[in-house]
Structures are given as structure tokens and as C-alpha cells.
C-alpha positions as CSV (number, residue, x, y, z in Angstrom):
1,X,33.1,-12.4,-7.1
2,X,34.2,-12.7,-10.7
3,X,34.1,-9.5,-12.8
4,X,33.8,-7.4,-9.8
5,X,29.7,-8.2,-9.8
6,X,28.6,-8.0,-6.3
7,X,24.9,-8.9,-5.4
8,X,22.8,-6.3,-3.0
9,X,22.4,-7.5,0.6
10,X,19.4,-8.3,1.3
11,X,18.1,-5.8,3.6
12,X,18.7,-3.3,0.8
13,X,16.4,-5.8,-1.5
14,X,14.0,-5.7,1.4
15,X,13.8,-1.5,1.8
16,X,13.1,-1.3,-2.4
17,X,10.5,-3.8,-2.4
18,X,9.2,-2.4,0.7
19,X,8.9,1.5,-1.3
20,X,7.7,0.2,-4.4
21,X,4.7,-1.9,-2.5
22,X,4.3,1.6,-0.9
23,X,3.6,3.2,-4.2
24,X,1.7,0.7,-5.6
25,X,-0.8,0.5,-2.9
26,X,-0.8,4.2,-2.9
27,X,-1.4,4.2,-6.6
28,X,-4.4,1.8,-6.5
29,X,-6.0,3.5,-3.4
30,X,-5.7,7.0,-6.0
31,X,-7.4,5.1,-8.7
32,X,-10.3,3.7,-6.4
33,X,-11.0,7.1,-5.0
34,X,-10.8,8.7,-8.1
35,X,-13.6,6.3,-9.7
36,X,-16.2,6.3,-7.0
37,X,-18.8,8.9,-6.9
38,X,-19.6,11.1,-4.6
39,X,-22.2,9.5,-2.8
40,X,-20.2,6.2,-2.1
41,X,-17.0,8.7,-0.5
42,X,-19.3,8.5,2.6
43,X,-19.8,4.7,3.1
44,X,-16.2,3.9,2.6
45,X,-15.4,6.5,5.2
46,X,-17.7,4.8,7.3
47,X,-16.6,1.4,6.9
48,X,-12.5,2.9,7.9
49,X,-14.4,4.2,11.1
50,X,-15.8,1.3,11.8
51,X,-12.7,-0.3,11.3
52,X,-10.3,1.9,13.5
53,X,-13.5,1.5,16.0
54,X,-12.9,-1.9,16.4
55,X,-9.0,-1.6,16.0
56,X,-9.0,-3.9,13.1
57,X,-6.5,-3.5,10.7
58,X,-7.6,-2.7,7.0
59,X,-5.9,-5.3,5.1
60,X,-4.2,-3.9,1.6
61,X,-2.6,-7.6,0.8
């Protein structure tokens, strides 16, 4: 390539969006649990049980 620019390959492009979804998802899940009270902790616990019950898959996007 000119001016010894070389682009990433894409499996490298893959892994960092991969990490930085990661975060974010881990970042929104922080803020959602930090605003609920304390009395809704249990029902959302609930619905995860219910979900691993039933083996379905808690979608995150």
C-alpha cells in the first residue's frame, strides 16, 4: 500500500468490536442495577430464573 498504510485484518476488527460490545453491555447492565430499588432486585432475579429454567437465552441485542 502507498505510504506504508496497511488496513487491520478483519478478524482483528472483529475481536475489538467484539470487547467494546462487551463493555458496553456490561456498562448498561451496571447502570440498570444501580437505578432499581431494592424491592424490584428480586423480580428481575426471578425473571433470569425463569429464563435459564426454560433455557432461553436473555437477549442483550
Amino acid at each position: 500500500m502507498e505510504a506504508g498504510l496497511e488496513l487491520l485484518g478483519l478478524s482483528t476488527f472483529h475481536k475489538m468490536a467484539s470487547k467494546v460490545r462487551t463493555e458496553v453491555k456490561a456498562s448498561i447492565r451496571a447502570g440498570t442495577h444501580d437505578r432499581m430499588s431494592a424491592a424490584q432486585l428480586p423480580g428481575l432475579m426471578r425473571l433470569l430464573e425463569d429464563a435459564t429454567a426454560t433455557g432461553r437465552r436473555c437477549s442483550t441485542g
